[in-house]
C-alpha positions as CSV (number, residue, x, y, z in Angstrom):
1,X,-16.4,5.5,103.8
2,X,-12.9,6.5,105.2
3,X,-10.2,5.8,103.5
4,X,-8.3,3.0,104.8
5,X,-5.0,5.0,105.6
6,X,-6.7,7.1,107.5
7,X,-9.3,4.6,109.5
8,X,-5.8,2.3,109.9
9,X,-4.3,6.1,111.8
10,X,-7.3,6.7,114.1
11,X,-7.0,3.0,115.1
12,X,-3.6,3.2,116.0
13,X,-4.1,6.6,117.9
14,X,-7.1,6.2,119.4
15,X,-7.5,2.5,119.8
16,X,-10.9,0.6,118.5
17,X,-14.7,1.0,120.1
18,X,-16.8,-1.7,120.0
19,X,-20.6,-1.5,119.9
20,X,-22.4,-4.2,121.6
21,X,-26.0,-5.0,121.9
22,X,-27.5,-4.1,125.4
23,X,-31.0,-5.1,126.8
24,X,-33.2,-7.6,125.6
25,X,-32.5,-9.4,122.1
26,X,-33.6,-7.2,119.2
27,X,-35.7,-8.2,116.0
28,X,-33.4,-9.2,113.3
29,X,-35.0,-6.9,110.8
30,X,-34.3,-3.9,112.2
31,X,-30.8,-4.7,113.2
32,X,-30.4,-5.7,109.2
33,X,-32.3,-2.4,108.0
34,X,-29.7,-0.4,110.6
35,X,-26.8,-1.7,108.9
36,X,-27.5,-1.6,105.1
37,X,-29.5,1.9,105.8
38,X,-25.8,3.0,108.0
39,X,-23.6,1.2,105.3
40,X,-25.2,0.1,102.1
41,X,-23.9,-3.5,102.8
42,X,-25.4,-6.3,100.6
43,X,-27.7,-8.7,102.1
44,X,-25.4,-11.1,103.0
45,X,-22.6,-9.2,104.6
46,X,-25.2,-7.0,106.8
47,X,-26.4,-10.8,108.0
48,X,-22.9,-11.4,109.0
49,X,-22.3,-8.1,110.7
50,X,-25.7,-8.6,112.6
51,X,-24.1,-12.1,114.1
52,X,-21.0,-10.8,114.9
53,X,-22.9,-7.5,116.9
54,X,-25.1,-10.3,118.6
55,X,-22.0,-12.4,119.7
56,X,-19.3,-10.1,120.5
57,X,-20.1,-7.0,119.0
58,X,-18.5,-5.0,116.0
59,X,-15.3,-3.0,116.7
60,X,-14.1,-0.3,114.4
61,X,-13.1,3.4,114.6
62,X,-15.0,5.5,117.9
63,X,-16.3,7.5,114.5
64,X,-17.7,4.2,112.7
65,X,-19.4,2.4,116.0
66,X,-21.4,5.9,117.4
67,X,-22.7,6.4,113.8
68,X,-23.9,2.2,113.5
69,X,-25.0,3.1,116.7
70,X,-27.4,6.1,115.8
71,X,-28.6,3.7,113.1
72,X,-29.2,1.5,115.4
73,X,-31.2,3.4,117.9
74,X,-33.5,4.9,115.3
75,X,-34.6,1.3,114.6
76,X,-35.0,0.9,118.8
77,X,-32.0,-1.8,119.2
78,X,-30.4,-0.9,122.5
79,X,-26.5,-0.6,121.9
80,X,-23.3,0.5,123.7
81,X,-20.2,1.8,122.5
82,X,-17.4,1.0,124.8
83,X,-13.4,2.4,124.1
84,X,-11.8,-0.8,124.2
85,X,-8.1,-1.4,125.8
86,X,-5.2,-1.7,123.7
C-alpha cells in the first residue's frame, strides 16, 4: 500500500488512470479472485470494487490501475487503463 501522502502527490502530478473492463463481460469469480489476490480486500469490499470496474471502472494512481490490471489479465478479464483528463 502507498501511503496516503504520497498516493494523494502522484494524483495531483500526474492526474488519475482508470481501468475499465474491455471485451465481453467477465466471470465474476475471477474479477473477485483479481482483486483480493491484487489487494487483500475482504469479501465484501472486492464485491464492491468489482461493480464499480463493471459500471464505470476504478480510478486510482497510473501505478495502482496497471498492477489491478496485471491481476486482472492473469485471471483473462480484458481491461484498459486510460490517463484520464484533469
Amino acid at each position: 500500500m502507498t501511503p496516503e501522502y504520497i498516493r494523494h502527490a502522484l494524483l495531483q502530478v500526474h492526474g488519475p488512470a482508470q481501468l475499465r473492463l474491455t471485451g465481453e463481460a467477465p466471470s465474476l469469480v475471477l474479477v473477485l479472485k483479481a482483486l483480493r489476490e491484487a489487494q487483500e480486500l475482504p469479501m465484501g469490499e472486492a464485491r464492491a470494487r468489482a461493480a464499480q470496474l463493471a459500471a464505470s471502472g476504478l480510478v486510482g494512481t497510473l501505478v495502482e490501475m496497471e498492477f489491478l490490471a496485471i491481476h486482472l489479465r492473469k485471471q483473462a478479464v480484458a481491461v484498459a487503463v486510460d490517463l484520464r483528463a484533469v
